[in-house]
C-alpha positions in Angstrom: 32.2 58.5 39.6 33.3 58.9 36.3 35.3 62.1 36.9 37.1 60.0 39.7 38.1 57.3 37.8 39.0 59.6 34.9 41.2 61.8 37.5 42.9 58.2 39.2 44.0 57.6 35.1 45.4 61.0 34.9 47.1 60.2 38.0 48.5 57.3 36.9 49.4 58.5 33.3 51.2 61.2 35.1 53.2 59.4 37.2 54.5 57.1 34.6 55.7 59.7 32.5 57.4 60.9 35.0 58.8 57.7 35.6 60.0 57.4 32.6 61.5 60.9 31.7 64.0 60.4 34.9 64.9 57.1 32.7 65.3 58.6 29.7 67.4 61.4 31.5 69.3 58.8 32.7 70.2 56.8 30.4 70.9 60.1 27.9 73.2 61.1 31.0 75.0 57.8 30.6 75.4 58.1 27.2 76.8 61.7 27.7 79.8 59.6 29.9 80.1 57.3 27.7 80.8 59.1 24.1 83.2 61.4 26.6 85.0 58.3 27.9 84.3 59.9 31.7 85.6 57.1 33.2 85.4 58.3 36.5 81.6 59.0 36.2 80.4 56.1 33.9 79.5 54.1 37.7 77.6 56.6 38.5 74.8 55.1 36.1 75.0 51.2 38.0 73.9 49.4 40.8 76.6 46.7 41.3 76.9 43.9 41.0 76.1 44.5 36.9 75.8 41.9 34.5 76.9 42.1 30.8 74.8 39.5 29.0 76.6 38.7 25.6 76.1 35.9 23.4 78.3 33.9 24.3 79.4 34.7 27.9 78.1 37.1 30.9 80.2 39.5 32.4 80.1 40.6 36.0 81.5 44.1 37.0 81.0 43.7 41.0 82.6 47.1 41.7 83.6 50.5 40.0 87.1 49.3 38.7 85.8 46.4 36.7 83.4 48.6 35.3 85.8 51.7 34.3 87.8 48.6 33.1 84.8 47.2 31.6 84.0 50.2 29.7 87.9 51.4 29.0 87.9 48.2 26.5 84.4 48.5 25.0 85.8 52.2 23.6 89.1 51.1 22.7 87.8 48.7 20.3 85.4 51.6 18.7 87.1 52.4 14.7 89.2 55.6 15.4 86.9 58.2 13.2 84.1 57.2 16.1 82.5 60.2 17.1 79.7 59.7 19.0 76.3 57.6 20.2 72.7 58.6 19.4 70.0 57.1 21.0 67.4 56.1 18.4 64.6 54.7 20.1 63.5 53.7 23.8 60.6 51.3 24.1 60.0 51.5 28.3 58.5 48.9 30.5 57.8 50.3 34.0 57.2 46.7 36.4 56.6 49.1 39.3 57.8 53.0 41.0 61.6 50.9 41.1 61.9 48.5 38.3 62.1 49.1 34.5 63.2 47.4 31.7 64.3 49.7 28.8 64.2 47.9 25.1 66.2 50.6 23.2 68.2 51.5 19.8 71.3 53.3 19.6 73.3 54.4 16.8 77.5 55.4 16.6 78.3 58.1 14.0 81.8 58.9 12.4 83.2 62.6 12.3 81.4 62.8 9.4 77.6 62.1 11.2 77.7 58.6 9.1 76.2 55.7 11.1 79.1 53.4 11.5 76.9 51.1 13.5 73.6 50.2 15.1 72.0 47.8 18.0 69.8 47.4 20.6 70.1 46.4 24.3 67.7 45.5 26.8 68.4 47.9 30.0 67.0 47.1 33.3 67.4 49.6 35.6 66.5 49.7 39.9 65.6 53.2 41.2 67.9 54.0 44.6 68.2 56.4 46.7 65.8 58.4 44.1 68.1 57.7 41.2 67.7 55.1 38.5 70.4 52.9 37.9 71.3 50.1 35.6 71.4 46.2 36.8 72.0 44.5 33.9 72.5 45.0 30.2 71.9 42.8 27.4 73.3 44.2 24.2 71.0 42.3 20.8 71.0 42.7 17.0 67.9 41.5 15.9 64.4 39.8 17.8 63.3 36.3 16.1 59.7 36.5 16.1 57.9 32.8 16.7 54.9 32.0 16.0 52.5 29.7 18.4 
């Protein structure tokens, strides 16, 4: 019995890992479009309709122009000795085999590798057609903590 239930957690363990190393690949695929402005490929990496969740206002790219359009704007507003984009950290929450939210921390370097700049976004990806893609992103600085 025990050897079973030990093998099922294996199992398990494995499969979650594997999970989340097509994420990861993913989203370090995404950021590979995204420091080479590859425009063309950058919706690739969504399911549409996607939702930008900013501060202040949401932004809906329903289709691959909007996105490239999108995206075009978010690097032209980058300081001109930008270089490129680091991911720092990825904190993964698998709901189920086709639904994951992705807490994670990024970093932009200079020519120089100096960090002109670093955040976090909330990523939540839908697997289709055996490839993750993301849904929705909610770009954050910091998390207030409460207390109950």
């Amino acid at each position: 019995m025990i050897k079973k239930v030990a093998y099922s957690i294996l199992v398990l363990c494995s499969f979650l890992f594997s999970l989340e190393s097509d994420i990861i690949k993913t989203l370090e695929d995404y950021n590979d479009a995204f420091v080479t402005e590859d425009y063309k490929n950058i919706p690739y990496f969504f399911d549409f309709p996607v939702s930008f969740n900013l501060k202040d206002k949401s932004v809906i790219a329903g289709n691959k122009l909007k996105l490239r359009l999108i995206y075009k704007k978010l690097r032209g507003g980058l300081p001109e000795n930008y270089s490129y984009s680091k991911w720092e950290n990825f904190n993964i929450q698998v709901l189920d085999n086709t639904l994951a939210i992705v807490d994670a921390s990024f970093s932009r370097y200079d020519n120089d590798d100096t960090i002109i700049y670093s955040g976090n976004g909330f990523y939540t990806l839908r697997k289709i057609d055996n490839k993750w893609k993301i849904y929705s992103l909610t770009p954050y600085d910091n998390i207030i903590k409460t207390t109950d």
